[in-house]
PAKE-477125 format. One record per residue: residue in one letter; z, y, x of N, C-alpha, C in turn. Coordinates in steps of 0.02 Angstrom, whole numbers, plus 50000, padded with zeros to 5 digits. Layout:
# PAKE-477125
AZYXZYXZYX...
***
This chain:
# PAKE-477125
X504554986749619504244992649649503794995749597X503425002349595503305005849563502845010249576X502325012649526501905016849567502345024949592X502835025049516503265029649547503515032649597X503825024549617504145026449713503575028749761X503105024749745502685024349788502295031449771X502345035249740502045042149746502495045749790X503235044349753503775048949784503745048949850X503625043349873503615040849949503025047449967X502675047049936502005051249998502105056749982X502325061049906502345067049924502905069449952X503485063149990503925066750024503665068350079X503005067550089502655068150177502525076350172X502225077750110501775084450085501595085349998X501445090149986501555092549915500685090349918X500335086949871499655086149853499565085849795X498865089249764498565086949683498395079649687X498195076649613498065071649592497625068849644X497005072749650496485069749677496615067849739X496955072749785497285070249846497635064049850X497855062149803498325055549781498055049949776X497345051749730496905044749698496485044449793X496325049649819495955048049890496325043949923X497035045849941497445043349978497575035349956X497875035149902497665025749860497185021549886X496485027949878495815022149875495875022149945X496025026849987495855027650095495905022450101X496885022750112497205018350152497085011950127X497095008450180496555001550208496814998050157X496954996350103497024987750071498124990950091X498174996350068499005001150087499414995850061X500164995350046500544992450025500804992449950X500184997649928500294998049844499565002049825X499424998549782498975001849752498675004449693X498375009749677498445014049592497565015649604X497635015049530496845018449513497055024849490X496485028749462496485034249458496845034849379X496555029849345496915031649279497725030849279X497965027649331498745027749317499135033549358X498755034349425499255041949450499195046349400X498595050349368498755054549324499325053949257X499445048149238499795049049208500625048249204X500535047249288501225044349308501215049749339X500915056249373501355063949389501585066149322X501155066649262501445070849199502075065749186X502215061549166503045056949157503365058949210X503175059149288503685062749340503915070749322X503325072849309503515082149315503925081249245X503855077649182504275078049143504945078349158X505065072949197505715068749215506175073349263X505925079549297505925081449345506055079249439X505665073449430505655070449501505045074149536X504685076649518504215082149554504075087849500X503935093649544503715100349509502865100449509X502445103949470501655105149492501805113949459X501255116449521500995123649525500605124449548X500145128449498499435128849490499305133949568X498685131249575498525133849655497695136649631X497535142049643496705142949631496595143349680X495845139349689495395136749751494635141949723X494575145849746494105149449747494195153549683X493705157449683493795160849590493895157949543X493775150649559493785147349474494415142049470X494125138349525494615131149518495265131449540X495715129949480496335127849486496305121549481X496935119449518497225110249539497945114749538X498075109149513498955105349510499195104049581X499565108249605499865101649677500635102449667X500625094249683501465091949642501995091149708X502545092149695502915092549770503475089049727X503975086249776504495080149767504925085349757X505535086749681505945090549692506705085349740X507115089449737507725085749748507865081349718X507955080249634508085075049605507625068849611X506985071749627506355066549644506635063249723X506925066349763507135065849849507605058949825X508155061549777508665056849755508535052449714X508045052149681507855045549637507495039649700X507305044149733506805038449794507245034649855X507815039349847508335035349890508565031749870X508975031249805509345027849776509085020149763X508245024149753507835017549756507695012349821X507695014649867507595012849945508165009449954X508995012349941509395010249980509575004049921X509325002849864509394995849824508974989649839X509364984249822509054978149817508514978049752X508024972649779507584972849710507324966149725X507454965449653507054954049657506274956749683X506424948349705505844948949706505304948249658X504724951249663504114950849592503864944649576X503874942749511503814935549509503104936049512X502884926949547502214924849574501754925549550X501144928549557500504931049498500034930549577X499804926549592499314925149624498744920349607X498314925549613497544920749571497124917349617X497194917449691496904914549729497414907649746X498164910649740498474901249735498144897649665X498214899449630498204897449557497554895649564X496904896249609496414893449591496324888949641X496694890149707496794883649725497024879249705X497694879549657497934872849625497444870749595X496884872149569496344865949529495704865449556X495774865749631495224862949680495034857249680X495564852449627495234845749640494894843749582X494524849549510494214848449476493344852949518X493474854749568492834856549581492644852149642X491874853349640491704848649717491934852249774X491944847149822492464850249873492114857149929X491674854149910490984860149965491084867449920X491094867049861491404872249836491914874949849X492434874349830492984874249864493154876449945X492794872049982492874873850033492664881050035X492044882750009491694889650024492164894449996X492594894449953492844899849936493634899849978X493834892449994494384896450065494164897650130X493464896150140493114902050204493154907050194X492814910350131492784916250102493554919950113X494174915250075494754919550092494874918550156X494734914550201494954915150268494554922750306X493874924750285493534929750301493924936850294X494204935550226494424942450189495164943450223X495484939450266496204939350262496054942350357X495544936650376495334940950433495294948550440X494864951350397494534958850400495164961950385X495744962850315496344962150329496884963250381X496654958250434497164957950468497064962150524X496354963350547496024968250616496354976450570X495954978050508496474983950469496894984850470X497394980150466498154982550475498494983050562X498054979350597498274979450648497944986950670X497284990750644497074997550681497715002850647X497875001150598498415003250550498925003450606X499254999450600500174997650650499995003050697X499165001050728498995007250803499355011050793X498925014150755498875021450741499625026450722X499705021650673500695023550675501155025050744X501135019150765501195018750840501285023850873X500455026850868500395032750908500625039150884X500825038550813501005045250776500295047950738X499715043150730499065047850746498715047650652X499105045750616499005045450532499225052150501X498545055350451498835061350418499415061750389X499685057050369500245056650333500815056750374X500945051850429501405051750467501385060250497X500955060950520500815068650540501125071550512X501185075350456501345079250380502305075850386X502405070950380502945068950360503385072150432X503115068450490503535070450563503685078450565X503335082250535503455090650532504045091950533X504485088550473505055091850444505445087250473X505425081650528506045078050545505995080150617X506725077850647506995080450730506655076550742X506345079150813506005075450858506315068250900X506895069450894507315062650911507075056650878X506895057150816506855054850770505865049550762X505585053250795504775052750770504855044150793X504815043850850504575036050879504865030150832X505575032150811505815025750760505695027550690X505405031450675505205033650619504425031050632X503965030650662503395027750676503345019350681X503825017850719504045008450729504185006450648X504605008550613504695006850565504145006850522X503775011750519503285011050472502775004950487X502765006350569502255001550618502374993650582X503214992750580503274987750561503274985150501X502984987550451502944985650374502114982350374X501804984450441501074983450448501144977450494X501754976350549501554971050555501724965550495X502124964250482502534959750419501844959650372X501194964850360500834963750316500274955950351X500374960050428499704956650483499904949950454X500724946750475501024941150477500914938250424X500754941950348500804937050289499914935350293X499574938750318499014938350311498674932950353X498844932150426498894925050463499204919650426X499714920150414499854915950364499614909950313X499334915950273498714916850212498214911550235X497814912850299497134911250337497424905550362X497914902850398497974897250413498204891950378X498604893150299498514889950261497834888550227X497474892950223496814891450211496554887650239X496374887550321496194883450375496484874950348X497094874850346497404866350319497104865650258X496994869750228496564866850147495904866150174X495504867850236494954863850236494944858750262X495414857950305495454850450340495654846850299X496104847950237496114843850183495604841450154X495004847550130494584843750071494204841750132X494024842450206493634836550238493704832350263X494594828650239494774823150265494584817950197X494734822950148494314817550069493724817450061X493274819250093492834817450060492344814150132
***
């Protein structure tokens, strides 16, 4: 996956400038991809190169011009092509397993405190994605908004479930997450 797609993906909802982009990144709750500000900018100029999106200058009062970039066709067709492919999966780079594997060079009260800690964070997490799934649900996200415009109305409710459901599958890894956590404390307080 890519920050690429993952732009293409949103400005197929609506045409937005950068800044609209880096907001939208930082908003959405803990989203399913995420970019700082230094890499969207430089990943619209390689798109508008490439021609997977166009930008045209828009003036916002007397002075300020912004860029707002819109998905051309070839950008429509690079994002499908991408969607309707298989893709490995990303190999494992997790720093919270990886520091659990050497829990047994720290004391265990340590340890323990920091898989409360992730049990906390996976919690807060999981209430987010679940106000998230809501809200999809209901149709009631700017984006979903913007995107439902241009599709048949036949169409909105399973076009909403689907998205709904990428949020639950997030909820699920995130329970997950927390109740493996939960067995690693009953671990370090059955040793010690």
């Amino acid at each position: 996956m890519s920050l690429q797609h993952a732009l293409l993906g949103v400005l197929e909802a609506r045409p937005m400038n950068g800044y609209e982009l880096t907001r939208f990144f930082e908003a959405a709750p803990r989203w399913v991809w995420s970019a700082p500000h230094s890499q969207i900018y430089p990943a619209l100029r390689q798109m508008e190169q490439a021609g997977l999106i166009e930008g045209r200058q828009e003036i916002r009062g007397t002075k300020l011009r912004r860029m707002v970039y819109s998905i051309t066709e070839r950008g429509l067709g690079e994002l499908r092509t991408w969607l309707s492919a298989d893709h490995a999966a990303a190999p494992a780079r997790d720093a919270f397993f990886l520091q659990a594997l050497f829990f047994d060079m720290i004391d265990p009260d340590q340890a323990a405190a920091v898989l409360k800690t992730h049990i906390a964070e996976q919690e807060q997490l999981i209430a987010e994605w679940r106000a998230h799934r809501e809200a999809l649900l209901a149709k009631d996200t700017d984006l979903l908004k913007e995107r439902l415009k241009s599709r048949p109305p036949a169409e909105h409710d399973r076009i909403a479930k689907l998205k709904a459901h990428v949020f639950a599958g997030q909820i699920a890894v995130a329970q997950a997450r927390a109740d493996w956590a939960r067995e690693g404390l009953r671990l370090l307080a059955e040793s010690t």
